[in-house]
Backbone as CSV, one residue per row, in Angstrom:
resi,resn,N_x,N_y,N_z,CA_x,CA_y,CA_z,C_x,C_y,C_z
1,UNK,6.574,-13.435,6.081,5.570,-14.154,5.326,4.817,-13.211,4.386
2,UNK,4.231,-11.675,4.996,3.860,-10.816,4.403,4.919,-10.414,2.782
3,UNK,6.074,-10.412,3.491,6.629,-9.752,2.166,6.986,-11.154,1.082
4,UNK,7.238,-12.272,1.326,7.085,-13.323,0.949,5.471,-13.520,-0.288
5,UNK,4.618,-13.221,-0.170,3.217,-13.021,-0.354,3.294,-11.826,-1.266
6,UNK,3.686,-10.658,-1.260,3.943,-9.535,-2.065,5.180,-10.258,-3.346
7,UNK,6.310,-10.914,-2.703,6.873,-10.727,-3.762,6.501,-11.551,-4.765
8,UNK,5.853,-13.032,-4.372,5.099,-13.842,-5.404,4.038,-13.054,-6.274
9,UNK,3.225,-12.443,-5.739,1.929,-11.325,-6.565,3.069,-10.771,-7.652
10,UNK,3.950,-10.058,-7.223,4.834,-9.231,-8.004,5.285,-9.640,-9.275
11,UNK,5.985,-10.914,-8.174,6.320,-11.645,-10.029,5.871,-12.140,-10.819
12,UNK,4.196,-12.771,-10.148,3.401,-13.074,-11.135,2.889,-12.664,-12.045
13,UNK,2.479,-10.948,-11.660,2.276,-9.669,-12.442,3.419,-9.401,-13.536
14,UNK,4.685,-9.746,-13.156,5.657,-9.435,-13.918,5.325,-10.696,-15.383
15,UNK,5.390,-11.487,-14.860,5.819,-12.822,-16.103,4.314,-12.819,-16.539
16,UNK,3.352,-12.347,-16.282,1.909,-11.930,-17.156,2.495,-10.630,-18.212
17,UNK,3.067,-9.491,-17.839,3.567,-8.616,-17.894,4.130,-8.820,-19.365
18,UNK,5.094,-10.005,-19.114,5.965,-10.180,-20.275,5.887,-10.747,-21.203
19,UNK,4.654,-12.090,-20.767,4.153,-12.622,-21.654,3.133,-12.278,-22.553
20,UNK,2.198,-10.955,-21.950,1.975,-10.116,-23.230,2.886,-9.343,-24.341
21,UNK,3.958,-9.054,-23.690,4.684,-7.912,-24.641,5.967,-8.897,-24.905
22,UNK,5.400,-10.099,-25.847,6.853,-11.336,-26.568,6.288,-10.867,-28.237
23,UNK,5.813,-9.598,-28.570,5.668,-9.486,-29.816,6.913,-8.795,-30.203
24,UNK,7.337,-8.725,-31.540,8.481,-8.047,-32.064,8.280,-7.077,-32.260
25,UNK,9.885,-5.619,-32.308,9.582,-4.757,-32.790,11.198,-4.184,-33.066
26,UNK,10.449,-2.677,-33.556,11.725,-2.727,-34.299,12.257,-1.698,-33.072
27,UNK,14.017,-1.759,-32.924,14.207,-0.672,-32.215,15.194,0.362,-32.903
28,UNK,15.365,1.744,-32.963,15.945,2.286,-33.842,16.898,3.360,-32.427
29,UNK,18.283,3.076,-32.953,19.398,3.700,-32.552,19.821,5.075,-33.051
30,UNK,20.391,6.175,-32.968,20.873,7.262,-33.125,21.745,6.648,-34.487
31,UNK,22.486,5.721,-34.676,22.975,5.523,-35.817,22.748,4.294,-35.997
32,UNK,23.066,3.468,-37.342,22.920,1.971,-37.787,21.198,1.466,-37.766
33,UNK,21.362,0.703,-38.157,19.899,0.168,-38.969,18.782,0.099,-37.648
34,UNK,17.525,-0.498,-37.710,16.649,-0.984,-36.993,16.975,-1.934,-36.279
35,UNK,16.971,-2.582,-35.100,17.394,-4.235,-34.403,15.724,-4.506,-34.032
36,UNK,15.731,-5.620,-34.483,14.359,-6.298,-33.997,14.158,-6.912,-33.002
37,UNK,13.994,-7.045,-32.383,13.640,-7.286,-30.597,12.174,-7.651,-29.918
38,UNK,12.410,-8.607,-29.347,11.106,-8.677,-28.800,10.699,-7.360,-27.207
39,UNK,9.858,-7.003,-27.540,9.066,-5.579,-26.606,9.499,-5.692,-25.552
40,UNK,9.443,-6.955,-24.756,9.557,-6.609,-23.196,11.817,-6.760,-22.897
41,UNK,12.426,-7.144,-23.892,13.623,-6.826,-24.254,13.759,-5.525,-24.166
42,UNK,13.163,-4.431,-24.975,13.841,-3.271,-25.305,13.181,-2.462,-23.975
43,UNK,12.441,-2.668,-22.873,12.024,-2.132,-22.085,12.909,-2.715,-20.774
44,UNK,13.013,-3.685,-20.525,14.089,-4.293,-19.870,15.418,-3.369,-20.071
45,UNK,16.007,-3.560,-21.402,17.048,-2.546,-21.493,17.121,-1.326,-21.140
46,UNK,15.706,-0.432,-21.269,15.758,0.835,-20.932,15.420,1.059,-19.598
47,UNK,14.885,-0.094,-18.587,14.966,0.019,-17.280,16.376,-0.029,-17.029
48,UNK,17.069,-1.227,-17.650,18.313,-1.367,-16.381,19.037,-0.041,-17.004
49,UNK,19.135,0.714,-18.246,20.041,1.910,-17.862,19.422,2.716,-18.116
50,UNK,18.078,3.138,-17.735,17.721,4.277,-16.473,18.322,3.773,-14.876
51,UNK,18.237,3.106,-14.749,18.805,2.287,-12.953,19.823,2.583,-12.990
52,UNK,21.159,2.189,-13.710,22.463,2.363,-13.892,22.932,4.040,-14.275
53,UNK,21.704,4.744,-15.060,22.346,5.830,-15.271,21.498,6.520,-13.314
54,UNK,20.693,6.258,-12.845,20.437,6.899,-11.066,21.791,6.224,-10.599
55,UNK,22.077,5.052,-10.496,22.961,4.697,-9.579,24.274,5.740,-9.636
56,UNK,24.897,5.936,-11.241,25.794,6.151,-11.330,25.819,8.068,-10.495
57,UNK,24.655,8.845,-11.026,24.488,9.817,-10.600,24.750,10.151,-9.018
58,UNK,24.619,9.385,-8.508,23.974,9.089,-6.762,25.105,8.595,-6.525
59,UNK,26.383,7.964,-7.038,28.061,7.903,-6.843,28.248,9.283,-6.834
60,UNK,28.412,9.948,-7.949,29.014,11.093,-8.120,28.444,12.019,-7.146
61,UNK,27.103,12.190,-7.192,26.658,13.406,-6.168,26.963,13.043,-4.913
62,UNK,27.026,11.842,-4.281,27.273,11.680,-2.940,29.026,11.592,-2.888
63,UNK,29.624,11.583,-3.696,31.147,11.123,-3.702,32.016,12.925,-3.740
64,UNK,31.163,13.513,-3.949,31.597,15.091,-4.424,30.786,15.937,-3.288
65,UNK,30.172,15.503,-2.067,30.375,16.104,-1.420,31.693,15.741,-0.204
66,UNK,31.626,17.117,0.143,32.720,17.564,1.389,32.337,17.498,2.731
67,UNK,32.429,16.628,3.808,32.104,16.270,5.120,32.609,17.973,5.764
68,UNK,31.776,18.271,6.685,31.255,19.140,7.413,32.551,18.996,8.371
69,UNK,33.215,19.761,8.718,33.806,19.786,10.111,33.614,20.447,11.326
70,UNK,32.620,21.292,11.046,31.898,21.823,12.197,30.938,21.471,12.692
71,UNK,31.181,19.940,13.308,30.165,19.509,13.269,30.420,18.940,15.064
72,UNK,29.311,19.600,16.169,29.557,19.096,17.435,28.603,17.696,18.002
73,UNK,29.802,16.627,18.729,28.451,15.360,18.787,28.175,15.715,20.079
């Protein structure tokens, strides 16, 4: 019920969140023109790949280590 109660606050905070930042803007790429976007878009985008670029990291570093064989249970 507790976490039930947190996650409603959460999202309410969120969709306040977003409904301030529905103004446009411009976003500018390493190459090609400006894309205009509304704010809480181009922050959205740069959450999910910051997330995707940890996840992917946290494959590789955990996938590249070597299990221990000296290991007594």
């Amino acid at each position: 019920m507790v976490r039930l109660v947190i996650s409603l606050i959460f999202a309410i905070f969120l969709l306040i969140f977003a409904s301030q930042n529905m103004h446009g803007t411009a976003v500018r790429f390493v190459f090609g023109e400006a894309v205009e976007m509304p704010l809480i878009l181009a922050l959205a985008g740069a959450f999910i790949a910051g997330f995707a670029l940890a996840i992917f990291y946290f494959i590789i570093r955990t996938g590249s280590k070597k299990p221990d064989r000296d290991i007594d249970y």
